[in-house]
C-alpha positions as CSV (number, residue, x, y, z in Angstrom):
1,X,5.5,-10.8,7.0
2,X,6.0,-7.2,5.8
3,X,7.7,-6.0,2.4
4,X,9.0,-2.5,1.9
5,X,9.3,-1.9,-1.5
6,X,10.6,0.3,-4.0
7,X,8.5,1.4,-7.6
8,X,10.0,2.7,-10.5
9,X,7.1,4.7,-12.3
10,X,6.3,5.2,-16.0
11,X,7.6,9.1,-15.6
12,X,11.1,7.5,-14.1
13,X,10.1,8.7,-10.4
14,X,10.1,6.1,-7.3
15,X,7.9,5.7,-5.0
16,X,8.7,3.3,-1.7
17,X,5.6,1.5,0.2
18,X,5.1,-1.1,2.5
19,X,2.4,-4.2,2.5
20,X,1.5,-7.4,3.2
21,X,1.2,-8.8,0.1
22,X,3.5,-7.9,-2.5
23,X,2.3,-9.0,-5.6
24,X,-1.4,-7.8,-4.8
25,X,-0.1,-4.0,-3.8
26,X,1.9,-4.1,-7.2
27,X,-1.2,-5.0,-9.3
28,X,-3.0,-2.5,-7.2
29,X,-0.4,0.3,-8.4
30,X,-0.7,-0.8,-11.6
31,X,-4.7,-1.2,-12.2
32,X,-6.5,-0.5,-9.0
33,X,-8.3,2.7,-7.4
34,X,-6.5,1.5,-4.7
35,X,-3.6,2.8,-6.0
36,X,-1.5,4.9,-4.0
37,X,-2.7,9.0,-5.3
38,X,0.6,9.3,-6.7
39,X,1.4,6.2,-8.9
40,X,-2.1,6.4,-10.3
41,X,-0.9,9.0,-12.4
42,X,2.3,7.8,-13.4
43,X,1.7,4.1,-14.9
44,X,2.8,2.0,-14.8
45,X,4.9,1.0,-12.1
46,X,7.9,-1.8,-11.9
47,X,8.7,-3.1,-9.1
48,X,12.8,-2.3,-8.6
49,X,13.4,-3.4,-4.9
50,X,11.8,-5.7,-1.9
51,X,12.9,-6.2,1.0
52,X,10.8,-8.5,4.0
53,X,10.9,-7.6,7.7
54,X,9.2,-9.7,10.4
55,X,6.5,-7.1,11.8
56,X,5.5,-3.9,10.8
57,X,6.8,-2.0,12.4
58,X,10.1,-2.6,11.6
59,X,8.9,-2.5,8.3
60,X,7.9,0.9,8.4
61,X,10.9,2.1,10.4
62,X,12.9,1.2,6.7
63,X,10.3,2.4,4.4
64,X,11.1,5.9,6.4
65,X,14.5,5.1,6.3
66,X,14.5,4.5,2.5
67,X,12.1,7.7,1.9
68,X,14.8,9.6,3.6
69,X,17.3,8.7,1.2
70,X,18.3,10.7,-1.7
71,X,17.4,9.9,-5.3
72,X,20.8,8.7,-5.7
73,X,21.0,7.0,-2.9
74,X,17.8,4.8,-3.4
75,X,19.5,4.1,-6.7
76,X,22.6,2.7,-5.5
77,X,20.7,0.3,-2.8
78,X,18.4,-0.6,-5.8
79,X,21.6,-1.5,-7.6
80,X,23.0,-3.4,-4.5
81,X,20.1,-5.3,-3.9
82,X,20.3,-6.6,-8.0
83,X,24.1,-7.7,-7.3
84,X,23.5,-9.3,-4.5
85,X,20.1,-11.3,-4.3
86,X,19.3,-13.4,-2.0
């Protein structure tokens, strides 16, 4: 299984990824040189959003989707996604 997920950083910025495993890749952001280049600069990182997806590549065809989106736009499905878990 895939996750695309959404991370709110220290500075307020997001940042939208995909992985495997999503607890790992969020203690990676947070404490790793594995981080991605640009949340190792803004610790740390929250995870706001997570959606799974059977393969990846329709897990990357949403983190694209989602990295389309405007600010305000990933804020509103962030928002969504809290009023309606699953």
């Amino acid at each position: 299984m895939w996750h695309v997920y959404i991370l709110k950083c220290a500075d307020g910025t997001l940042y939208t990824g995909i992985t495997t495993d999503l607890d790992r890749r969020i203690r990676e952001h947070n404490f790793s040189k594995k981080s991605a280049k640009y949340t190792s600069g803004r610790r740390p990182v929250q995870l706001m959003y997570s959606s799974i997806f059977k393969n990846k590549k329709q897990a990357s065809k949403e983190e694209y989707r989602i990295k389309t989106l405007t600010r305000k736009q990933k804020l509103e499905l962030i928002t969504q996604a809290l009023s309606n878990p699953s």
